[in-house]
C-alpha positions as MATLAB code, in Angstrom:
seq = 'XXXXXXXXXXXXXXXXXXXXXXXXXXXXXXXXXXXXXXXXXXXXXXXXXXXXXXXXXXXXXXXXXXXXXXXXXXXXXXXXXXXXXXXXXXXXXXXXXXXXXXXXXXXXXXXXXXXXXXXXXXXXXXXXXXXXXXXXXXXXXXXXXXXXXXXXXXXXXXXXXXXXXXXXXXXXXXXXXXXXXXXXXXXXXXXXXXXXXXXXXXXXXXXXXXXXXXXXXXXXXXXXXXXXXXXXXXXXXXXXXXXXXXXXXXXXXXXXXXXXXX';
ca = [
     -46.761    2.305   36.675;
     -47.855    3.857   33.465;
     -45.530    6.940   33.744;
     -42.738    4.450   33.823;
     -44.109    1.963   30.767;
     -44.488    5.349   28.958;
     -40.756    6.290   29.429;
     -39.351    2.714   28.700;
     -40.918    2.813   25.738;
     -40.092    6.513   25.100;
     -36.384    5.600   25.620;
     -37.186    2.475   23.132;
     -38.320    4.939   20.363;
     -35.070    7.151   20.311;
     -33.070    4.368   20.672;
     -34.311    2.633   17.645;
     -34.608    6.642   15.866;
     -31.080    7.070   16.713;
     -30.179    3.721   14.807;
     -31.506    4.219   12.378;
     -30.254    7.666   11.830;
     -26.582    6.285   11.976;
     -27.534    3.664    9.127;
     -28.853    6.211    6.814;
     -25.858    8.153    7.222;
     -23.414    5.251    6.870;
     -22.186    5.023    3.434;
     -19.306    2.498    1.743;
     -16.378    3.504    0.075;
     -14.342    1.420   -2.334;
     -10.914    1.896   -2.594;
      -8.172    0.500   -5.391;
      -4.992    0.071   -3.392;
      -1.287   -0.463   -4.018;
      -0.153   -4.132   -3.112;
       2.297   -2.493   -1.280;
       0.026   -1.285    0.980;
      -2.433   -4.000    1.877;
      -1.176   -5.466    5.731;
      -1.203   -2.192    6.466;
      -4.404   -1.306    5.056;
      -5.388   -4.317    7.065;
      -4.846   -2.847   10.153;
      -6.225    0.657    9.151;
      -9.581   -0.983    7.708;
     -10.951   -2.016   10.925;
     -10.256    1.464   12.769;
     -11.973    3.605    9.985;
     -14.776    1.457   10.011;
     -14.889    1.965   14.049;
     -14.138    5.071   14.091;
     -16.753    6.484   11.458;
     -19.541    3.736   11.195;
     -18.830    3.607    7.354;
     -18.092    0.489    5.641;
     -14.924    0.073    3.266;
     -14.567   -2.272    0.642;
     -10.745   -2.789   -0.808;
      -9.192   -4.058   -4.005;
      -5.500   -4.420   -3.847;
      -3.220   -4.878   -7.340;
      -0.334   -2.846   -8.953;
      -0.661    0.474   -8.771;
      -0.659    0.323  -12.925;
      -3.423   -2.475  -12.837;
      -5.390   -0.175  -10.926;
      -5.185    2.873  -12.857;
      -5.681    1.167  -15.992;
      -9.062   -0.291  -14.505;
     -10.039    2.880  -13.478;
      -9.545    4.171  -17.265;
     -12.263    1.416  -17.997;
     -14.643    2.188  -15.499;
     -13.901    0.332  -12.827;
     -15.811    1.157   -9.703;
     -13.755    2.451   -7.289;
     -14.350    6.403   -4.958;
     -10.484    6.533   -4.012;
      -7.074    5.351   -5.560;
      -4.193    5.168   -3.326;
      -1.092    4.396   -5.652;
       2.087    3.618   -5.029;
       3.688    7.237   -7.064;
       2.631   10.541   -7.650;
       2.192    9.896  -11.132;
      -1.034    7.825  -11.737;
      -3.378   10.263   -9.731;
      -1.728   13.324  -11.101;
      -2.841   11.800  -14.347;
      -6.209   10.840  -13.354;
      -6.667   14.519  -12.487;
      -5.528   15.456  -15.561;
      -7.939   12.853  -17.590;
     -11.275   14.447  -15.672;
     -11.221   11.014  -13.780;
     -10.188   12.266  -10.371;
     -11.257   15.156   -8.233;
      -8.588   18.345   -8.736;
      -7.277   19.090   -5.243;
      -7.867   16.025   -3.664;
      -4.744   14.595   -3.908;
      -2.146   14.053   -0.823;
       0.570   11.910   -0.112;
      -0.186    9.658    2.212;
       2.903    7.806    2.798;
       6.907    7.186    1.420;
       7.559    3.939    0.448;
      11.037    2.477    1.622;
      12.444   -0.379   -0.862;
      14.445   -2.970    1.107;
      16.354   -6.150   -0.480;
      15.173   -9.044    1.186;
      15.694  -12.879    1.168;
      13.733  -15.729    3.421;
      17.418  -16.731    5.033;
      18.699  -15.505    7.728;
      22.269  -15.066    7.049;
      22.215  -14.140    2.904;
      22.280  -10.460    3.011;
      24.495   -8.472    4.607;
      23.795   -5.384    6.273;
      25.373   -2.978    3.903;
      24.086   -4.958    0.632;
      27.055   -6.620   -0.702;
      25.685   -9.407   -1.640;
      24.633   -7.476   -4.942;
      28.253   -5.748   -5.492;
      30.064   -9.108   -4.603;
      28.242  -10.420   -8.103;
      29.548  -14.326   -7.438;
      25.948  -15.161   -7.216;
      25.749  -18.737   -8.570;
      28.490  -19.621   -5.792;
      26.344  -18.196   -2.974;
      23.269  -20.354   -4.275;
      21.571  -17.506   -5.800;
      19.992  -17.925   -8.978;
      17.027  -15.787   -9.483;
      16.439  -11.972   -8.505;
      12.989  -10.787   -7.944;
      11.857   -7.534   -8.891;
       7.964   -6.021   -9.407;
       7.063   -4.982  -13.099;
       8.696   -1.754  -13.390;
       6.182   -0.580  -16.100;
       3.515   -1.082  -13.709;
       4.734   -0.800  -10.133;
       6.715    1.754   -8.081;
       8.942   -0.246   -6.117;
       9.982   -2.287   -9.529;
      10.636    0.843  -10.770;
      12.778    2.303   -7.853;
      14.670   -1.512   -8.305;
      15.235   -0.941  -11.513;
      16.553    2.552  -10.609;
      18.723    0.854   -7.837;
      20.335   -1.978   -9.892;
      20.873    1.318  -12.322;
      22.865    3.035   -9.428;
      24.986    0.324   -8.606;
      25.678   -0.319  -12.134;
      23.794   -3.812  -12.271;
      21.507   -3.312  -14.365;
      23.333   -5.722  -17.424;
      24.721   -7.819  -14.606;
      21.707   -9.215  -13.288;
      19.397   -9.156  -16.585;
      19.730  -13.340  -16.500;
      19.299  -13.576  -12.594;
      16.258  -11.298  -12.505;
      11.924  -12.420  -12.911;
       9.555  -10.456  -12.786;
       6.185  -10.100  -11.015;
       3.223   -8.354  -11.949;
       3.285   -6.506   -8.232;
       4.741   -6.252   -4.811;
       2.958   -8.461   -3.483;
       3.981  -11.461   -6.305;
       7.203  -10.431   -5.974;
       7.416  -11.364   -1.953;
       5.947  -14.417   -2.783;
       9.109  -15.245   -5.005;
      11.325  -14.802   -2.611;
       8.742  -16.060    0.760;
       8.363  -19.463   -1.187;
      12.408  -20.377   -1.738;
      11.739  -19.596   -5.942;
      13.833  -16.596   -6.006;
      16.573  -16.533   -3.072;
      17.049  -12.284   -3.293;
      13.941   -9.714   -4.241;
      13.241   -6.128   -3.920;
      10.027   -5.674   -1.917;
       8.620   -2.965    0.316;
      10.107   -2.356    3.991;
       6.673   -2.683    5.237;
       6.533   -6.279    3.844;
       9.195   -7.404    5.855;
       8.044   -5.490    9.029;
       4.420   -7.620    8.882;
       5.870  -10.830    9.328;
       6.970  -12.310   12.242;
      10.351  -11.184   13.763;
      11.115  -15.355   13.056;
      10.527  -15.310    9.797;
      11.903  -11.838    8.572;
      15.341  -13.588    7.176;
      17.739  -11.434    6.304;
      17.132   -7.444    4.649;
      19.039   -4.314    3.229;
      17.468   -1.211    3.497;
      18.067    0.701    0.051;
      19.419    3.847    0.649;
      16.647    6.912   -0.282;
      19.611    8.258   -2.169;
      19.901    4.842   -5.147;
      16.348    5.621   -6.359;
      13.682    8.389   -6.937;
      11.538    8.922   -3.907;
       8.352    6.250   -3.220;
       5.638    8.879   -2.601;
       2.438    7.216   -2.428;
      -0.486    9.526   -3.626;
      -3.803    9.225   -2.647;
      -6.460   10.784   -5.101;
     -10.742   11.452   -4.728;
     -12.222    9.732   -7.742;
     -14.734   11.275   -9.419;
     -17.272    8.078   -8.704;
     -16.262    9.437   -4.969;
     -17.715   12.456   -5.570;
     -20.638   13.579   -2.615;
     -20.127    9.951   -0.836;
     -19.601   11.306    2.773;
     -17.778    7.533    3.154;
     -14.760    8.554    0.668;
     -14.251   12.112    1.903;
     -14.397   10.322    5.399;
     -11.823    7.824    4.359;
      -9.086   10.395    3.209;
      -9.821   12.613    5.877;
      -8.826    9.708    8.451;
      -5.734    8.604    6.610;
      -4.405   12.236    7.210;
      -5.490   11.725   10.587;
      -2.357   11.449   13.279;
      -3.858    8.102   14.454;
      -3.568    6.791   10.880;
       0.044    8.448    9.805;
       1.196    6.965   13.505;
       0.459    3.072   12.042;
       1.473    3.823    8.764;
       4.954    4.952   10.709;
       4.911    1.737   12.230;
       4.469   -0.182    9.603;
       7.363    0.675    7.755;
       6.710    3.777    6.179;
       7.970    7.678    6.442;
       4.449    9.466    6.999;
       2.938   12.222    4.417;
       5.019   15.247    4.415;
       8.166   13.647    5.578;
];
């Protein structure tokens, strides 16, 4: 019997040793995130943290919220914006780790509205300007200052030649994700939000979208950046290495997005 009490309590030992061993090498990552980005984020968080035993901890705002926190020494090891621009910029401020960056993802803008039969397929309920007479009386669009898809709106309404035409229809909120409230809560009847908005709500309650042609606006590319907090964490070098990952671009696809290097 001893032989056997020995090796049950042999097998106890490494068992405990190899726990042990994976919580020492577990780290956390914090990551600032685009508002754009957060259901699918949602869906990503739980298979990173599966997938590599470390623990990730999210903060979701504009994408110019979050690089002006950084500026002031906000805690955060990785920045995934919603343009190239911020984390370019980081880089160049001796904030961000040179070489780090990718894109992680393409943003698609879409018009939206919470009824079903609003918006046409081809958008001309914005060309058709009779707005009032359609019940429409407030526009929704992200701070263009501080958010990429307000920006590529702005760009849009530009393209269509809108831009004057809607100034008194149009409000403004400070991110994506204020901006789908607008137009989810009745307050603003049209809004330009991300695809991947629409695509997370029930097939019920996705109303009625147009898909902005690529072509009306400068391209969406979402950048992902190492911060220099980041630096040697094994969690944040984990974390972009798995959003590269096929598994990851495969779910970003789904969720409404071209993938990196599309």
């Amino acid at each position: 019997m001893r032989p056997i009490k020995f090796l049950k309590y042999h097998l106890l030992f490494l068992l405990l040793a190899l726990n042990l061993s994976l919580c020492v090498q577990a780290e956390q990552v914090t990551a600032a995130i685009a508002a754009n980005f957060a259901g699918t984020m949602k869906q990503l968080k739980p298979l990173f943290e599966s997938e590599t035993g470390h623990r990730l901890v999210t903060s979701f705002a504009s994408s110019g919220t979050l690089f002006a926190q950084i500026h002031n020494g906000a805690p955060f090891d990785v920045f995934l914006s919603a343009d190239k621009q911020r984390p370019q910029q980081l880089i160049r401020d001796g904030l961000a780790v040179a070489d780090s960056q990718f894109i992680y993802a393409t943003g698609l803008l879409a018009l939206w509205s919470s009824q079903a039969d609003l918006i046409d397929p081809q958008g001309n309920i914005l060309r058709d300007a009779h707005w009032q007479e359609k019940g429409i009386t407030h526009i929704a669009i992200a701070n263009s200052k501080t958010a990429p898809y307000g920006r590529a709106a702005m760009q849009t309404l530009s393209t269509m030649q809108l831009v004057d035409a809607t100034s008194r229809y149009r409000v403004t909120g400070q991110n994506i994700a204020q901006t789908f409230q607008f137009v989810a809560s009745g307050n603003a009847q049209l809004g330009f939000i991300a695809q991947a908005q629409i695509l997370a709500l029930p097939e019920s309650e996705r109303g009625s979208s147009w898909l902005v042609p690529k072509a009306m606006h400068s391209p969406i590319q979402q950048m992902a950046v190492l911060l220099k907090r980041g630096h040697n964490n094994s969690a944040s070098e984990a974390f972009l290495k798995f959003l590269q990952s096929p598994k990851a671009q495969a779910l970003i696809r789904a969720r409404g997005y071209r993938s990196c290097g599309l």
